[in-house]
C-alpha positions in Angstrom: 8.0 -6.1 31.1 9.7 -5.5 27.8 12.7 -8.0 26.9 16.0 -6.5 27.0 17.2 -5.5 23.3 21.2 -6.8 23.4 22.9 -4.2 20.7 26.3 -5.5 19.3 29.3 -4.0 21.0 30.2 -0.9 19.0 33.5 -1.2 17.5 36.1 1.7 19.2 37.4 4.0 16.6 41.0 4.3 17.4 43.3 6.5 15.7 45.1 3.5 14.3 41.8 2.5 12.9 41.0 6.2 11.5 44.5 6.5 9.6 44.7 6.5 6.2 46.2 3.4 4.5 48.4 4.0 1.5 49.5 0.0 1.2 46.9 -1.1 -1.1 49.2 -1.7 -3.9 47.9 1.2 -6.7 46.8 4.5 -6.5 42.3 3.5 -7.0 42.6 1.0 -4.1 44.2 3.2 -1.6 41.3 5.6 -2.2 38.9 2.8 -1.9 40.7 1.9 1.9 40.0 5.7 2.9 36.8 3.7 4.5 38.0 1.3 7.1 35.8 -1.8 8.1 33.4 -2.3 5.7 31.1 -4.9 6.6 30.3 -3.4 9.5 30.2 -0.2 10.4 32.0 2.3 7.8 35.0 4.4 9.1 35.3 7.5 7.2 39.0 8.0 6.5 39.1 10.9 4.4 36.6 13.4 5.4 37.6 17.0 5.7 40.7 19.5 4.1 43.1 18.0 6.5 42.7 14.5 5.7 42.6 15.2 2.0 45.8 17.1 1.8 47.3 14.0 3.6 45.9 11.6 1.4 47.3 13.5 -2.2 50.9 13.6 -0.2 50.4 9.7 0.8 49.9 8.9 -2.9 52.7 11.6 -4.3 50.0 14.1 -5.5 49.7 18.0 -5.2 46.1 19.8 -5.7 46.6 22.8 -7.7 45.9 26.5 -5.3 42.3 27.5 -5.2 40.3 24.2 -5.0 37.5 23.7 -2.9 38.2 20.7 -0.2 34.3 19.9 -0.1 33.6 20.0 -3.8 36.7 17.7 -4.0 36.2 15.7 -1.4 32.6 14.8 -2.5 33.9 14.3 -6.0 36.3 11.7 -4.5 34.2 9.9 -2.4 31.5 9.2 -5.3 34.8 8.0 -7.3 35.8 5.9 -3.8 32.0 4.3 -4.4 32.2 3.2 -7.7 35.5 2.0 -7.3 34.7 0.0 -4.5 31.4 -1.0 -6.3 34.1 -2.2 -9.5 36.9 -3.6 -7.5 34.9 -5.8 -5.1 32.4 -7.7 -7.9 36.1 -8.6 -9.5 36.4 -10.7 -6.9 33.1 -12.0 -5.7 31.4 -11.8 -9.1 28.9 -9.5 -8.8 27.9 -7.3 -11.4 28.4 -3.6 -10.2 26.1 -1.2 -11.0 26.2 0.5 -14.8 25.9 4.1 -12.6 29.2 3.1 -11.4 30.9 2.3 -14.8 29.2 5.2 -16.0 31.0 7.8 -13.3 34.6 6.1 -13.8 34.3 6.2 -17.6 33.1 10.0 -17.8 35.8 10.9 -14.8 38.4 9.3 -16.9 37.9 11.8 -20.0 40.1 14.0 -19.0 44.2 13.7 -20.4 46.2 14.0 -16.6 49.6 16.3 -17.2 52.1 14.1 -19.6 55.0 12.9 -17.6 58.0 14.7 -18.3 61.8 12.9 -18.6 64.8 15.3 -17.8 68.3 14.5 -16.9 70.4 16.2 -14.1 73.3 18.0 -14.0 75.1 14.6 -13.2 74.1 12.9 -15.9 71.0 10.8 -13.9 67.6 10.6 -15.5 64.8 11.6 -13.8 60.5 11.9 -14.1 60.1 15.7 -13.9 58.1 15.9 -10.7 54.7 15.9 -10.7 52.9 19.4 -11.6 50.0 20.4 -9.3 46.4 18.8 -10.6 43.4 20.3 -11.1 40.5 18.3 -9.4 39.5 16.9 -13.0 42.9 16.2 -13.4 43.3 14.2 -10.0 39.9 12.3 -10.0 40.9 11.4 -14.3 44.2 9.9 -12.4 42.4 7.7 -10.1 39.6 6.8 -12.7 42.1 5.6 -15.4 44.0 3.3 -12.4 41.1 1.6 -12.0 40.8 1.4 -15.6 44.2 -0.1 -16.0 43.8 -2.4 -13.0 40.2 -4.0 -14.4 41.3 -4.5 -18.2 45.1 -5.8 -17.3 44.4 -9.8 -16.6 47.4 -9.8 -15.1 46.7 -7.3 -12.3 43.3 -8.0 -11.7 44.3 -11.6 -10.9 46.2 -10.4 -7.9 43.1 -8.4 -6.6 42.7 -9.7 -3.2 40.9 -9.1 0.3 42.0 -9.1 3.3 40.8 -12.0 5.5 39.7 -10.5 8.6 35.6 -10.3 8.4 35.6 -7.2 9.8 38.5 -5.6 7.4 38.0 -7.0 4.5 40.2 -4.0 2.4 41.3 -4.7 -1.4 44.4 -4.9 -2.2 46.9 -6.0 -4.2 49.4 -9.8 -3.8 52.9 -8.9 -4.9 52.5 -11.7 -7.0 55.5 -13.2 -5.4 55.9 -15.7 -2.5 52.7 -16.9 -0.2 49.9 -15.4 -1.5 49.1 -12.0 0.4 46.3 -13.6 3.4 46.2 -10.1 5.5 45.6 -6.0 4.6 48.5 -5.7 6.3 50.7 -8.1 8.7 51.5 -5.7 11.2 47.4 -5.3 11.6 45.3 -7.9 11.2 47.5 -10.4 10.5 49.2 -9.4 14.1 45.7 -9.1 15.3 44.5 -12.9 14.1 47.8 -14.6 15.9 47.2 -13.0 18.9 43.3 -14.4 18.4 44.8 -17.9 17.7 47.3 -17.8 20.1 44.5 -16.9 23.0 42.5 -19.6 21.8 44.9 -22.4 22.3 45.7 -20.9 25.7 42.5 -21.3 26.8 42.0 -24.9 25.2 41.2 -27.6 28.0 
């Protein structure tokens, strides 16, 4: 009689655990966290029109009319790789793969829209909002981010991941107080007291 194979207990996909995340701290980690959980078993954040349109709102971005979700989205999700590929050997010193620099550094060509200063009829000043992008356009945004945040010393430095093994999302420490431990308090940090806390209950 054949042994009983044990499979790991499959992680339920919850609608929390589906929703995009735009707490990452910059614009190229909150497209990297469009994949929840990692180290286990990828949750795809981010994949259709629906999900894309909310992620360019999340990050205070508008798609110019006429673009094609799927080339887009399959443009972004080979950026989302490469980033995560770049990001992730920042902090546990692996060398990422040259096709990776390669992508960011050709992605990045492209000059986004110039930001625009006006001042209102009250006398305020203002950033002219934000004209719609082209998907070169968008994808050049996210690229140069990533730039920004791996040649800045002083913003890589705060690069961090959360602790929870099966999280494990980048993101950025304020830089002020206790160093940022948790993705998010109100998640896993919530989630590992309520671990502690049942684990000294049940103490002898």
């Amino acid at each position: 009689m054949d042994a009983v194979q044990h499979q790991p207990p499959r992680t339920r996909v919850t609608a929390q655990l589906r929703a995009l995340r735009f707490d990452a701290g910059t614009l190229c980690l909150n497209l990297v966290a469009t994949v929840g959980r990692r180290p286990g078993v990828p949750v795809e954040r981010m994949g259709d029109a629906e999900r894309l349109e909310a992620w360019c709102r999340g990050v205070g971005l508008t798609l110019a009319d006429g673009y094609d979700p799927r080339d887009v989205l399959s443009s972004l999700h080979a950026l989302r790789a490469a980033a995560h590929d770049i990001a992730s050997g920042a902090l546990d010193a692996h060398r990422p793969r040259q096709e990776s620099v390669d992508l960011v550094n050709l992605l990045a060509r492209p000059a986004p829209p110039a930001p625009r200063l006006e001042v209102t009829a009250d006398g305020a000043w203002v950033a002219e909002g934000r004209r719609a992008l082209s998907k070169e356009a968008l994808l050049s945004l996210v690229a140069r981010d990533l730039i920004d945040l791996m040649t800045d010393e002083a913003r890589r430095s705060r690069l961090a991941a959360c602790a929870s093994e099966v999280c494990r999302m980048l993101c950025l420490d304020s830089g002020g107080g206790r160093p940022r431990k948790w993705c998010s308090m109100r998640r896993c940090g919530n989630r590992a007291k309520a671990a502690g806390r049942r684990l000294r209950e049940s103490a002898p």
